[in-house]
TORKOL-4160 file (C-alpha; in steps of 0.2 Angstrom, whole numbers, padded with zeros to 4 digits, m for minus):
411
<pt num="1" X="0034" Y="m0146" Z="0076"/>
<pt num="2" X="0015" Y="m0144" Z="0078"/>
<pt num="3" X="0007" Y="m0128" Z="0079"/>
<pt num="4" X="0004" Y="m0129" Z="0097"/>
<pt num="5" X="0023" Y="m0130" Z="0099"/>
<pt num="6" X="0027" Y="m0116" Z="0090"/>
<pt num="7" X="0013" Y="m0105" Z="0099"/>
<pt num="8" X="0021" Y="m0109" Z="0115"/>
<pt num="9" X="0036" Y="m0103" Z="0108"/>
<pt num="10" X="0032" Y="m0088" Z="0102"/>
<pt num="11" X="0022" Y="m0084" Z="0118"/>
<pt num="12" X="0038" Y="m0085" Z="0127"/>
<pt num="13" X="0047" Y="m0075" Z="0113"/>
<pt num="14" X="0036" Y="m0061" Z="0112"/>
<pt num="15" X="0031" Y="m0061" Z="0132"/>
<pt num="16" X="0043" Y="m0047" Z="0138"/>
<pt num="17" X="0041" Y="m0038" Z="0119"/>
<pt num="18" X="0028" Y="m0028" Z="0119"/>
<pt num="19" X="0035" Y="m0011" Z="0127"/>
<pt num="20" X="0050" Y="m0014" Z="0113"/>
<pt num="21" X="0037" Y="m0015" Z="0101"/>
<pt num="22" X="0026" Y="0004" Z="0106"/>
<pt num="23" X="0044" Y="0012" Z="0110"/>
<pt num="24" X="0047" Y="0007" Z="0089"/>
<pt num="25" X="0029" Y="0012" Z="0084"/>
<pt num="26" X="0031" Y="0027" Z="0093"/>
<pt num="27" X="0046" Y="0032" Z="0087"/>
<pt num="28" X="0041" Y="0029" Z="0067"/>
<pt num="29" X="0025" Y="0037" Z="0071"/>
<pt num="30" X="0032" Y="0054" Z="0076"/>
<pt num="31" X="0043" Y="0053" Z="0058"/>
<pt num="32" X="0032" Y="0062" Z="0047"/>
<pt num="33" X="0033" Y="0050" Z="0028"/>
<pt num="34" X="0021" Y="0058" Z="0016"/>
<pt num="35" X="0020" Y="0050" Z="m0002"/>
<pt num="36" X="0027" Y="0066" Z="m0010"/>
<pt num="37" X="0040" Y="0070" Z="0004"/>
<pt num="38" X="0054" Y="0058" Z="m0002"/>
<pt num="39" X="0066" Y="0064" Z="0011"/>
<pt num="40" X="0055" Y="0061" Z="0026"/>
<pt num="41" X="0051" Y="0043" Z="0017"/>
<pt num="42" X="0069" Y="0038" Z="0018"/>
<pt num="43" X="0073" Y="0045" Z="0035"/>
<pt num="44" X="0060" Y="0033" Z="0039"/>
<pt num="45" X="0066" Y="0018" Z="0026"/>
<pt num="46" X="0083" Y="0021" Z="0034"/>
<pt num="47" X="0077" Y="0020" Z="0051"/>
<pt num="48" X="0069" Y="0005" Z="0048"/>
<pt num="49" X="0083" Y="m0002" Z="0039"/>
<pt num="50" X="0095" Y="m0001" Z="0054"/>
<pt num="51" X="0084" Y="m0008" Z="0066"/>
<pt num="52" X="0082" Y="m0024" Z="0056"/>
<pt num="53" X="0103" Y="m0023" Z="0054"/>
<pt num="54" X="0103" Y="m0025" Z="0073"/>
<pt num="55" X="0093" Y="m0038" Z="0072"/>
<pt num="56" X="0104" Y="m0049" Z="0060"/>
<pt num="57" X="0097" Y="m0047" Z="0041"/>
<pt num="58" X="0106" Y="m0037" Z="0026"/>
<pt num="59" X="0098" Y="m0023" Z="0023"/>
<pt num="60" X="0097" Y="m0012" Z="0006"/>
<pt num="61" X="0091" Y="0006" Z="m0001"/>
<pt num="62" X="0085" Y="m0003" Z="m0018"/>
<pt num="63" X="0091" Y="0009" Z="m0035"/>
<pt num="64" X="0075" Y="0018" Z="m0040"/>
<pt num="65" X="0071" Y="0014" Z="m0060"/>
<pt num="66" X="0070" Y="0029" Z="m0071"/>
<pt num="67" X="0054" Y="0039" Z="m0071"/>
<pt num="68" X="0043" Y="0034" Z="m0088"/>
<pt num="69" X="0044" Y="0052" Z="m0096"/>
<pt num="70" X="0028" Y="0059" Z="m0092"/>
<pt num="71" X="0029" Y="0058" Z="m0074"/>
<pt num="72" X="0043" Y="0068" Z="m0070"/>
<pt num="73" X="0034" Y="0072" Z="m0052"/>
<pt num="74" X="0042" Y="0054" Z="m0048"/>
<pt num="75" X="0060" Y="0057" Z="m0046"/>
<pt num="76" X="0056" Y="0064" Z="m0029"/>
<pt num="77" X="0048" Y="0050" Z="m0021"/>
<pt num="78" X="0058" Y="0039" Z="m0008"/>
<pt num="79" X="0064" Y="0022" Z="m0012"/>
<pt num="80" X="0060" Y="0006" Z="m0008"/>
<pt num="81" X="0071" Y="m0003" Z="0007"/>
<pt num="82" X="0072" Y="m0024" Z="0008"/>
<pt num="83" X="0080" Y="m0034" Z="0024"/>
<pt num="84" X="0083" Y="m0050" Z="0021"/>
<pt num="85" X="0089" Y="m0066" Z="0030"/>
<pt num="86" X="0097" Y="m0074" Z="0016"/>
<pt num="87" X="0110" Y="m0069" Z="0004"/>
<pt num="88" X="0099" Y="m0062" Z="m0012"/>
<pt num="89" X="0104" Y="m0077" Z="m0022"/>
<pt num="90" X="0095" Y="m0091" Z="m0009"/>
<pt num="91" X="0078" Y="m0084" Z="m0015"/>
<pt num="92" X="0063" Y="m0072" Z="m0008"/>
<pt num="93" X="0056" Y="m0086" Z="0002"/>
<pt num="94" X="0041" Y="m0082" Z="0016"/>
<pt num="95" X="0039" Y="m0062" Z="0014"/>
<pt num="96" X="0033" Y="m0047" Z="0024"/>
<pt num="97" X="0027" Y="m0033" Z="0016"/>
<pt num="98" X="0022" Y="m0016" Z="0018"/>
<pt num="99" X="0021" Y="0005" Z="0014"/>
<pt num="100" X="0031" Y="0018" Z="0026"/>
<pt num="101" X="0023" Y="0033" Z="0016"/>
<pt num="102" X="0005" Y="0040" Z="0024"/>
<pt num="103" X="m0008" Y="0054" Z="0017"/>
<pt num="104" X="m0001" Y="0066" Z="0030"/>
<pt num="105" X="0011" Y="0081" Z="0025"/>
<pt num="106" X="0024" Y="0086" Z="0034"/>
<pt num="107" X="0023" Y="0093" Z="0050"/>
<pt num="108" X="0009" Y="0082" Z="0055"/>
<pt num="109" X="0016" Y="0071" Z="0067"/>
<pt num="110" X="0021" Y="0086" Z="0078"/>
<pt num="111" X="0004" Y="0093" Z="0077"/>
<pt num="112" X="m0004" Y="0073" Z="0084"/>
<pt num="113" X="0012" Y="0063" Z="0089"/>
<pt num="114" X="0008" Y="0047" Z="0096"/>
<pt num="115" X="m0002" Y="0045" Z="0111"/>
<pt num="116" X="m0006" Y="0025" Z="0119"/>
<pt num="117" X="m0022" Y="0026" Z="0130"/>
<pt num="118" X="m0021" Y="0009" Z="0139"/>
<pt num="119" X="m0039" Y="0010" Z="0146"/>
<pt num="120" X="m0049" Y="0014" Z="0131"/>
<pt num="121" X="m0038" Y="0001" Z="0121"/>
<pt num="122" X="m0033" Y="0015" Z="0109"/>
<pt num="123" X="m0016" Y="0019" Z="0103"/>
<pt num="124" X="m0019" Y="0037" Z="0092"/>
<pt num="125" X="m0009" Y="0045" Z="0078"/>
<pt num="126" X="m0005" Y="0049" Z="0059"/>
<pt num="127" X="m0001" Y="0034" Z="0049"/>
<pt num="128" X="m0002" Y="0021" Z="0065"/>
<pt num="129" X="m0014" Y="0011" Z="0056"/>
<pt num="130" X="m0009" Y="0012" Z="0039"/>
<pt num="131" X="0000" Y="0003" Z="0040"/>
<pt num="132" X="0015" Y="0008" Z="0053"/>
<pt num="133" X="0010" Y="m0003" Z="0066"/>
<pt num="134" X="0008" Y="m0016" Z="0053"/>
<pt num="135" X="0028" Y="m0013" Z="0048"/>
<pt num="136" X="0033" Y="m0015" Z="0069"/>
<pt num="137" X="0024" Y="m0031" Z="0067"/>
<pt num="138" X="0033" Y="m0037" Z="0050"/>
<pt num="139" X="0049" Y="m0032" Z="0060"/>
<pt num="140" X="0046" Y="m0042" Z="0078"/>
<pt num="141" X="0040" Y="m0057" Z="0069"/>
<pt num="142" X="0055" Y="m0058" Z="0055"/>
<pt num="143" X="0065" Y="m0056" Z="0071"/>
<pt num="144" X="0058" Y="m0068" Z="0082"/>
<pt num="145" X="0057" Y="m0081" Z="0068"/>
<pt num="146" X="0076" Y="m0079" Z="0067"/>
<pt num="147" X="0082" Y="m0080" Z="0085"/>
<pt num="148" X="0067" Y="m0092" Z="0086"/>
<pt num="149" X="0076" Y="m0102" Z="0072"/>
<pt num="150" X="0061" Y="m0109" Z="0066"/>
<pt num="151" X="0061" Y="m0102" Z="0046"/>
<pt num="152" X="0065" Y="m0116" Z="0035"/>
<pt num="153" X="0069" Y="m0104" Z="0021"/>
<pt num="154" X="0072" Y="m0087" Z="0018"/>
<pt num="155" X="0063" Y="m0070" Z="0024"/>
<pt num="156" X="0062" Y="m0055" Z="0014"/>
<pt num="157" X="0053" Y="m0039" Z="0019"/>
<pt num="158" X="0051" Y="m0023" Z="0011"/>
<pt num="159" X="0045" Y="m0005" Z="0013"/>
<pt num="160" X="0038" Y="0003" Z="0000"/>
<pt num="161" X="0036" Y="0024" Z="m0002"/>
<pt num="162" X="0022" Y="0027" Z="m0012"/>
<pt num="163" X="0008" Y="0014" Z="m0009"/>
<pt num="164" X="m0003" Y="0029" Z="m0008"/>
<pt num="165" X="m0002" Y="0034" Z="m0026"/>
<pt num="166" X="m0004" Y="0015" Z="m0031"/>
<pt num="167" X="0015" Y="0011" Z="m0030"/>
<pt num="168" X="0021" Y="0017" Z="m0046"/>
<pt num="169" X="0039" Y="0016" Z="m0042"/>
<pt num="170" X="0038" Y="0000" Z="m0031"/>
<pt num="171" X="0029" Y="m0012" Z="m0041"/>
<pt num="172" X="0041" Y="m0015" Z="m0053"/>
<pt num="173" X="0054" Y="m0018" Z="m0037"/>
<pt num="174" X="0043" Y="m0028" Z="m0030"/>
<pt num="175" X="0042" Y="m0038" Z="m0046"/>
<pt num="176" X="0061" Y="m0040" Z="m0042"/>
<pt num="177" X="0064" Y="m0045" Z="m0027"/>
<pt num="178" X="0048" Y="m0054" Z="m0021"/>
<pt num="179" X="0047" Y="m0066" Z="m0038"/>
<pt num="180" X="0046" Y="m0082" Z="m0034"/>
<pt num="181" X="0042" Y="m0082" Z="m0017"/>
<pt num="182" X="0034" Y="m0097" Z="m0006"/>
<pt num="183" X="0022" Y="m0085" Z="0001"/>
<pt num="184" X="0017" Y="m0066" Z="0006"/>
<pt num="185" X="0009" Y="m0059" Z="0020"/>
<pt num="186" X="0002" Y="m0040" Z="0020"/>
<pt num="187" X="0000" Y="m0031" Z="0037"/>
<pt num="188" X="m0009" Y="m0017" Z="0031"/>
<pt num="189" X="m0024" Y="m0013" Z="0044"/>
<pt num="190" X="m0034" Y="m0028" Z="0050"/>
<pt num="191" X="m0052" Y="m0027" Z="0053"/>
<pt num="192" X="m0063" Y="m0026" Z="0068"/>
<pt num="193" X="m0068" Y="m0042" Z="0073"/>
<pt num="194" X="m0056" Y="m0052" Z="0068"/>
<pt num="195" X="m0054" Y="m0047" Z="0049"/>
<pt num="196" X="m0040" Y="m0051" Z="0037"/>
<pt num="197" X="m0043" Y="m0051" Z="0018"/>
<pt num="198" X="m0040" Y="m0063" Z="0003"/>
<pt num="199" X="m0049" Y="m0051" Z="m0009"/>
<pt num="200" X="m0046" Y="m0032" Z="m0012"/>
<pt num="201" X="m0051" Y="m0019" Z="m0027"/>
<pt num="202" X="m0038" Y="m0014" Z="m0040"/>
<pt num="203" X="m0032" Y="0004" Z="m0041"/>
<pt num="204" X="m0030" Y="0017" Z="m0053"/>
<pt num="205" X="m0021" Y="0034" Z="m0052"/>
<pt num="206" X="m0021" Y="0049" Z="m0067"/>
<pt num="207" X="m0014" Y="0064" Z="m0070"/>
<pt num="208" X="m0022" Y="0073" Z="m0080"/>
<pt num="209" X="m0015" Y="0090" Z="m0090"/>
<pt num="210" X="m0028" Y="0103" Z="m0100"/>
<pt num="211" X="m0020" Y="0117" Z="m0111"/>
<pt num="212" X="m0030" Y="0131" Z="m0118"/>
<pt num="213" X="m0029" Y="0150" Z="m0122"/>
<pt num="214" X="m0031" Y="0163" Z="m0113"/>
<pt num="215" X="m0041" Y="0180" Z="m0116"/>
<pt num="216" X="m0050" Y="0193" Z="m0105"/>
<pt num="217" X="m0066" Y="0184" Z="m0100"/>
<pt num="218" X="m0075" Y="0203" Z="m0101"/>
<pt num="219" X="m0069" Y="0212" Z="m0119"/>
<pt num="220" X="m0064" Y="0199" Z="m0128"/>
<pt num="221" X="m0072" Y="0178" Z="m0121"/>
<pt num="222" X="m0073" Y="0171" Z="m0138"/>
<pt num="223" X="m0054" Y="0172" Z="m0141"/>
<pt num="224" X="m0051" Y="0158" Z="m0126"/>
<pt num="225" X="m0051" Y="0143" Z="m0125"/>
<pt num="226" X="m0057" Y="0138" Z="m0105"/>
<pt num="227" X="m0045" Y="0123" Z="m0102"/>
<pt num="228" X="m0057" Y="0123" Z="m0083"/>
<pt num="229" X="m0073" Y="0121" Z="m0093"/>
<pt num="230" X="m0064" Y="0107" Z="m0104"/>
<pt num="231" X="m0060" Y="0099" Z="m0087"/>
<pt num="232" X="m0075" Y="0102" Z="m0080"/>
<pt num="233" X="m0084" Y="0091" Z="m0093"/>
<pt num="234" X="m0070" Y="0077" Z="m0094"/>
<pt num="235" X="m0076" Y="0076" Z="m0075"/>
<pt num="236" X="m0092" Y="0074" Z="m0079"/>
<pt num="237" X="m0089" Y="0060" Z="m0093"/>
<pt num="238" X="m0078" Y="0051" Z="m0080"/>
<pt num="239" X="m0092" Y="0050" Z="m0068"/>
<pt num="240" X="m0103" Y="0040" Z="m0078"/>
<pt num="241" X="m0090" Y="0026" Z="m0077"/>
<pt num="242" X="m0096" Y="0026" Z="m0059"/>
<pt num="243" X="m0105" Y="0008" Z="m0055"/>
<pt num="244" X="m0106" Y="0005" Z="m0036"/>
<pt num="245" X="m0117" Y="m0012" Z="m0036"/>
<pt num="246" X="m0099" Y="m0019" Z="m0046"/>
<pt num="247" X="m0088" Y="m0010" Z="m0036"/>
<pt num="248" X="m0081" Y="0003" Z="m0046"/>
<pt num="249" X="m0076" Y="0020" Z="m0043"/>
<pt num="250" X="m0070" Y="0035" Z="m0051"/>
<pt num="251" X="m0064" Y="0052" Z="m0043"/>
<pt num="252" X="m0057" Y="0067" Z="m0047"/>
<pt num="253" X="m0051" Y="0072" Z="m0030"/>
<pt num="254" X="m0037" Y="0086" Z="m0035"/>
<pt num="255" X="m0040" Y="0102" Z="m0046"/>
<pt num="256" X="m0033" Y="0116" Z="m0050"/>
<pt num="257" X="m0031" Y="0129" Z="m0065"/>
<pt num="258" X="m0033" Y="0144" Z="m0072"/>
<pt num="259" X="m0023" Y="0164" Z="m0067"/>
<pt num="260" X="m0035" Y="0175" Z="m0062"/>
<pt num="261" X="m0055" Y="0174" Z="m0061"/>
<pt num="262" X="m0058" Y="0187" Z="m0076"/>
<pt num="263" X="m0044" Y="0177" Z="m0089"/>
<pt num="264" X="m0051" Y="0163" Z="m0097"/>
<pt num="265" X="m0040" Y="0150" Z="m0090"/>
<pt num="266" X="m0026" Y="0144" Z="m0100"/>
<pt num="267" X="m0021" Y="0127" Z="m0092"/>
<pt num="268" X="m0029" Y="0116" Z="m0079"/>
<pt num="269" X="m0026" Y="0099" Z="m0070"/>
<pt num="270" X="m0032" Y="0088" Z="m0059"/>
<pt num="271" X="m0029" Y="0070" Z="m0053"/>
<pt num="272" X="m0040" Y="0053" Z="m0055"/>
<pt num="273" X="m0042" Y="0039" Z="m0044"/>
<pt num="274" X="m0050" Y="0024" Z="m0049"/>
<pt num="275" X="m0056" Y="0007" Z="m0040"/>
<pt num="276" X="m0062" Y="m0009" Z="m0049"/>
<pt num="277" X="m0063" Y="m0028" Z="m0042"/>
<pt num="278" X="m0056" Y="m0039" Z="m0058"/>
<pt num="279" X="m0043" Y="m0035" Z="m0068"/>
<pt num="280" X="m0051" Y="m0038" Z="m0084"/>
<pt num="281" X="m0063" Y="m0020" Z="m0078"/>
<pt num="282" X="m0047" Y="m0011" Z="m0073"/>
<pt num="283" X="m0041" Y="m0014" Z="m0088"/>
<pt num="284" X="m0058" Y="m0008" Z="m0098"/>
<pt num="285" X="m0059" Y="0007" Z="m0086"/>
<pt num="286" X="m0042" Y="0014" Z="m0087"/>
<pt num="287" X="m0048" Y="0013" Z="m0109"/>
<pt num="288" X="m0064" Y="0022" Z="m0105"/>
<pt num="289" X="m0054" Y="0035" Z="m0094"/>
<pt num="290" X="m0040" Y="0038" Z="m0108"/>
<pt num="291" X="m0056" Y="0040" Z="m0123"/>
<pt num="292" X="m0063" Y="0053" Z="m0112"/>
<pt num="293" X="m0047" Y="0063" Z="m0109"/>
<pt num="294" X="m0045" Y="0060" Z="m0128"/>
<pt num="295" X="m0062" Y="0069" Z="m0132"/>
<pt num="296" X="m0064" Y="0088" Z="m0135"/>
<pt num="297" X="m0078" Y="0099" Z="m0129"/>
<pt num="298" X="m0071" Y="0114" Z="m0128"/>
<pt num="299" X="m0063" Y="0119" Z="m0147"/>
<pt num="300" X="m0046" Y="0123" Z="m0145"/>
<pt num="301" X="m0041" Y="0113" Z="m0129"/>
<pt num="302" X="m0027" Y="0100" Z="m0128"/>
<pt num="303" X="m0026" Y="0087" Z="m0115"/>
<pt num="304" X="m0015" Y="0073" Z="m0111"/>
<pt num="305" X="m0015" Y="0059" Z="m0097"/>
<pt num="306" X="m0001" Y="0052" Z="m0088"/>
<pt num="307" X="m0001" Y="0035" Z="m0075"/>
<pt num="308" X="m0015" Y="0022" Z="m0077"/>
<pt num="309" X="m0018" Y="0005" Z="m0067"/>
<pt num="310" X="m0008" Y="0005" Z="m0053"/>
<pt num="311" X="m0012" Y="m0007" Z="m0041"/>
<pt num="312" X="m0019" Y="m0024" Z="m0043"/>
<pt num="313" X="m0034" Y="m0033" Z="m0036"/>
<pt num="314" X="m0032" Y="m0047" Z="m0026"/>
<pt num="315" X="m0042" Y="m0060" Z="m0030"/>
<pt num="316" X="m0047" Y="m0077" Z="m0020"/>
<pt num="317" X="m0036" Y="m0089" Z="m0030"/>
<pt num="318" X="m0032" Y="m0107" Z="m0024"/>
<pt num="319" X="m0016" Y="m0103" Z="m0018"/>
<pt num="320" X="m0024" Y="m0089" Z="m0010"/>
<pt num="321" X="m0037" Y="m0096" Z="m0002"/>
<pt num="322" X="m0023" Y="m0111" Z="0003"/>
<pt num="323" X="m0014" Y="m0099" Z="0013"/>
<pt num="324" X="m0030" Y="m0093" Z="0019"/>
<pt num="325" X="m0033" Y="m0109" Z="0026"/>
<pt num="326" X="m0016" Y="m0108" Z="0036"/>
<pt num="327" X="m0021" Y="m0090" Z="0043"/>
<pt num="328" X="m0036" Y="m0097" Z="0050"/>
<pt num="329" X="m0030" Y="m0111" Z="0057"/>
<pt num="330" X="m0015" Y="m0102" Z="0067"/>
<pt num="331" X="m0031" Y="m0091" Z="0076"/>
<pt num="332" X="m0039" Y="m0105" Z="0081"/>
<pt num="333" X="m0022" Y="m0110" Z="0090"/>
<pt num="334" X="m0020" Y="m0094" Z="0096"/>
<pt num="335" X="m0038" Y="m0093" Z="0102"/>
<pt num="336" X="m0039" Y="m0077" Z="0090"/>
<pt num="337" X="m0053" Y="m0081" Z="0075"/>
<pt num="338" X="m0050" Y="m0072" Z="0060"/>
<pt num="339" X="m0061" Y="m0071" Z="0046"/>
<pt num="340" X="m0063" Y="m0064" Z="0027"/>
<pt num="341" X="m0068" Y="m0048" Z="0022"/>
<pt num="342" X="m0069" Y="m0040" Z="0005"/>
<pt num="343" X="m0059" Y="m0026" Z="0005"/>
<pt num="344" X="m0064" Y="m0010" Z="m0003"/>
<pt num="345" X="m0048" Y="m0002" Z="m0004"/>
<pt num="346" X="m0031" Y="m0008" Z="m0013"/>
<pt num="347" X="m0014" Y="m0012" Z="m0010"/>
<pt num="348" X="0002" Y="m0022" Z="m0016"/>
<pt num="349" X="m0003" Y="m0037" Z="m0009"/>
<pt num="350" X="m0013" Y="m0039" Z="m0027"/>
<pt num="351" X="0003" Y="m0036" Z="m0039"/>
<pt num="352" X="0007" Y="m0052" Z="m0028"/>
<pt num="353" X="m0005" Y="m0064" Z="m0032"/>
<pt num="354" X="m0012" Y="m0055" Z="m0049"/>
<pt num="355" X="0006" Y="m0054" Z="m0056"/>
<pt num="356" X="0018" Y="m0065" Z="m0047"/>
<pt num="357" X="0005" Y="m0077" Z="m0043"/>
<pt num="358" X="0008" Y="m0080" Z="m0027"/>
<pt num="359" X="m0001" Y="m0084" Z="m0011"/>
<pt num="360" X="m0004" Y="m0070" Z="m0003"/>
<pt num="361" X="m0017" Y="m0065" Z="0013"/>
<pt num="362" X="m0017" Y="m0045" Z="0019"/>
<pt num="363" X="m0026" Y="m0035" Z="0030"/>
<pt num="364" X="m0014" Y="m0044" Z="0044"/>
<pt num="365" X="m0010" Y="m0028" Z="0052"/>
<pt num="366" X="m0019" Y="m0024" Z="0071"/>
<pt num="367" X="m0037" Y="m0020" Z="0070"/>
<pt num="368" X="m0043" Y="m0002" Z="0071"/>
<pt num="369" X="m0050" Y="0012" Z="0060"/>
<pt num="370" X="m0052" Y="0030" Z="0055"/>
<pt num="371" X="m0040" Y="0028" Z="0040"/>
<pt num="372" X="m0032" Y="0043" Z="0033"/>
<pt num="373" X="m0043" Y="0053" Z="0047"/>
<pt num="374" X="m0036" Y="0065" Z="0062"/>
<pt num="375" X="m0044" Y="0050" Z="0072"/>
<pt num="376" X="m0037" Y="0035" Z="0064"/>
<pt num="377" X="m0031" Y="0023" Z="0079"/>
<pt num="378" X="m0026" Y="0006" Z="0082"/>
<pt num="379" X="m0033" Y="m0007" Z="0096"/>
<pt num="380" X="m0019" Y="m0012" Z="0106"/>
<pt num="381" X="m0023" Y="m0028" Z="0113"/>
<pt num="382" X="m0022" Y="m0033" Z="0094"/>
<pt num="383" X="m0005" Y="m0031" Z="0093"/>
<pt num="384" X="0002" Y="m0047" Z="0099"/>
<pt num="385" X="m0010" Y="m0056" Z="0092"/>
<pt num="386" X="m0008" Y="m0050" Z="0075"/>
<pt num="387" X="0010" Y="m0053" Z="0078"/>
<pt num="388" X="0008" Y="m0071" Z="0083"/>
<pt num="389" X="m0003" Y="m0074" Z="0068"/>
<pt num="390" X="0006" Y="m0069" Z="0054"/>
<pt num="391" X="0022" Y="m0079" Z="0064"/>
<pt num="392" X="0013" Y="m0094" Z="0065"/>
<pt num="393" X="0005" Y="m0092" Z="0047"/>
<pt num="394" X="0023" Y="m0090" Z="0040"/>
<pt num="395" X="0028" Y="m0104" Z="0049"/>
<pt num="396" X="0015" Y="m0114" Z="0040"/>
<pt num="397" X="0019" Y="m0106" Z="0024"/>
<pt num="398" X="0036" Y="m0111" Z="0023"/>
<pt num="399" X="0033" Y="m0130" Z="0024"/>
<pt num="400" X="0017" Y="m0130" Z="0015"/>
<pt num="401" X="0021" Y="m0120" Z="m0001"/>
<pt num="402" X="0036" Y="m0120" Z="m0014"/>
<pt num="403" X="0047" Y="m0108" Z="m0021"/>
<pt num="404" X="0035" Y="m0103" Z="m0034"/>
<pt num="405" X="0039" Y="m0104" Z="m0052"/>
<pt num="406" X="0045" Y="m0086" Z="m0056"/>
<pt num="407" X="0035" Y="m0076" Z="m0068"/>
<pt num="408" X="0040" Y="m0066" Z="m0084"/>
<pt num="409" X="0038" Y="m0048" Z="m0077"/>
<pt num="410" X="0037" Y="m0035" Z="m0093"/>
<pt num="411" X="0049" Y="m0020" Z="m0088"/>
């Protein structure tokens, strides 16, 4: 069946959809689902999870893995949730992917529910765009593909609960269930103008732990130890790893330590994020990072360092830029161009095609901005669009790519 076949199907499919489609995303918008929240995350995972049960796929809350010993703090995060067409044993095939979790704490969504202005072509609230309205879509197409029975081989989607700490707890999951698939397509948040992405920035995320010795910073200073001076100069020494012309970034955006403003503070911590576009300076910037936290100013400090690389750039490979081919070609049937952009941020479309080594295209999700902002929205008449995209682009997908040759994942 030619492209022009399938478009008119999926026109007819998705014609009388689009209410269905803003009644889900608004509904999943007004869950709050912050990273940390695991509850809130599985309300939404388990929402999400029956839906795509009504719509004919087995569903699953997958097992979390035990939390590496120094990160504790990640036995409360959610887990991940998978639909699938197929029986697990028929293979990962085309898959969907994306994160329920958002920046927002809890009590967010009550404070700015959802709001759809139809005639400023705005549809308002926390977490819309990333990526919610990327999973609605992910849904409706998996669904329409289905009824549609179009997919020469399986679908698998999955939600993921911590995409905005770098995925700790889903990339090895992902490793899982999405090896040796034909294909994956991201919908996190597409661009203005048209924009989807074949290349993003790596990420790092650190916890970072200072003890030192406390003393009356009037009678008796010299006894202390300040572990909040000590952090203040491993700051410092991460911030010369700073290079913006090659696309690396370092930032401390949480501190805290210290009792009481005259004690020499006893303890401090903070947490790291870092950006970098290849693997190979991902790998020599999480180094740099664990030298520094390994270097003493302040005499009698001790510091550790827990996480590392988390996610991984996506990179322009040929089976990247194959599937990139396909994407373009389903907008020009649709009368939708797309076109590349260089992503600045990260996400787990990377661990895809870094890792697993597959093809894989993100930024598929509706156009819009204002991530992680009180004013982050999504642009409506992209919806369908967006929807009809990645449909068409999985149809393609399926025919033109293998099973791929599943990779040895280190546990």
């Amino acid at each position: 069946m030619e492209l022009a076949q399938w478009k008119e199907k999926l026109d007819a499919w998705f014609n009388d959809k689009e209410p269905e489609m803003f009644a889900l995303l608004e509904r999943i918008v007004n869950m709050d689902s912050f990273s940390h929240d695991g509850g809130d995350v599985n309300k939404l995972g388990e929402t999400l999870a029956a839906w795509m049960a009504g719509a004919g796929f087995q569903t699953a809350m997958l097992p979390k893995r035990p939390s590496p010993p120094d990160e504790a703090w990640m036995d409360a995060l959610g887990n991940v949730f998978c639909a699938r067409s197929h029986a697990e044993e028929a293979g990962p095939g085309v898959a969907f992917i994306g994160h329920m979790d958002t920046v927002f704490p809890a009590g967010t969504a009550a404070a700015r529910p959802f709001r759809l202005d139809r005639a400023a072509d705005r549809a308002t609230g926390p977490g819309i765009l990333d990526m919610k309205a990327g999973l609605v879509i992910n849904m409706f197409v998996a669904r329409a593909l289905k009824e549609l029975d179009l997919m020469p081989v399986p679908m698998t989607l999955t939600f993921s609960p911590d995409e905005e700490l770098g995925s700790p707890s889903t990339t090895p999951l992902l490793g899982q269930v999405l090896n040796g698939a034909h294909a994956v397509l991201c919908t996190e948040p597409g661009y203005p103008g048209g924009g989807v992405s074949v290349e993003r920035k790596g990420s790092g995320h650190f916890l970072l732990e200072i003890q030192g010795k406390s003393a009356h910073a009037g009678r008796n200073y010299e006894e202390g130890a300040s572990a909040v001076l000590e952090l203040a100069h491993k700051i410092l020494a991460f911030n010369e790893h700073l290079d913006l012309a090659d696309g690396t970034t370092v930032n401390t955006g949480l501190i805290s330590g210290g009792i009481s403003a005259n004690s020499v503070a006893p303890n401090a911590r903070a947490r790291i994020h870092c950006t970098f576009r290849t693997l190979e300076a991902g790998r020599k910037l999480v180094e740099d990072i664990r030298a520094d936290v390994a270097k003493t100013w302040i005499p009698g400090t001790v510091s550790s360092a827990s996480g590392g690389m988390r996610l991984y750039p996506l990179t322009p490979t040929p089976k990247v830029q194959a599937l990139w081919q396909l994407v373009r070609q389903a907008g020009e049937v649709l009368e939708y161009p797309v076109r590349c952009i260089r992503s600045k941020g990260a996400a787990e479309s990377g661990y895809c095609s870094s890792i697993l080594d597959l093809p894989v295209v993100c930024s598929l999700g509706p156009e819009g901005t204002g991530l992680h902002a009180d004013d982050e929205y999504i642009t409506p008449s992209t919806f369908l669009p967006r929807a009809k995209l990645v449909a068409l682009a999985a149809l393609q997908a399926a025919r033109v790519f293998d099973a791929s040759p599943p990779r040895a994942i280190s546990k």
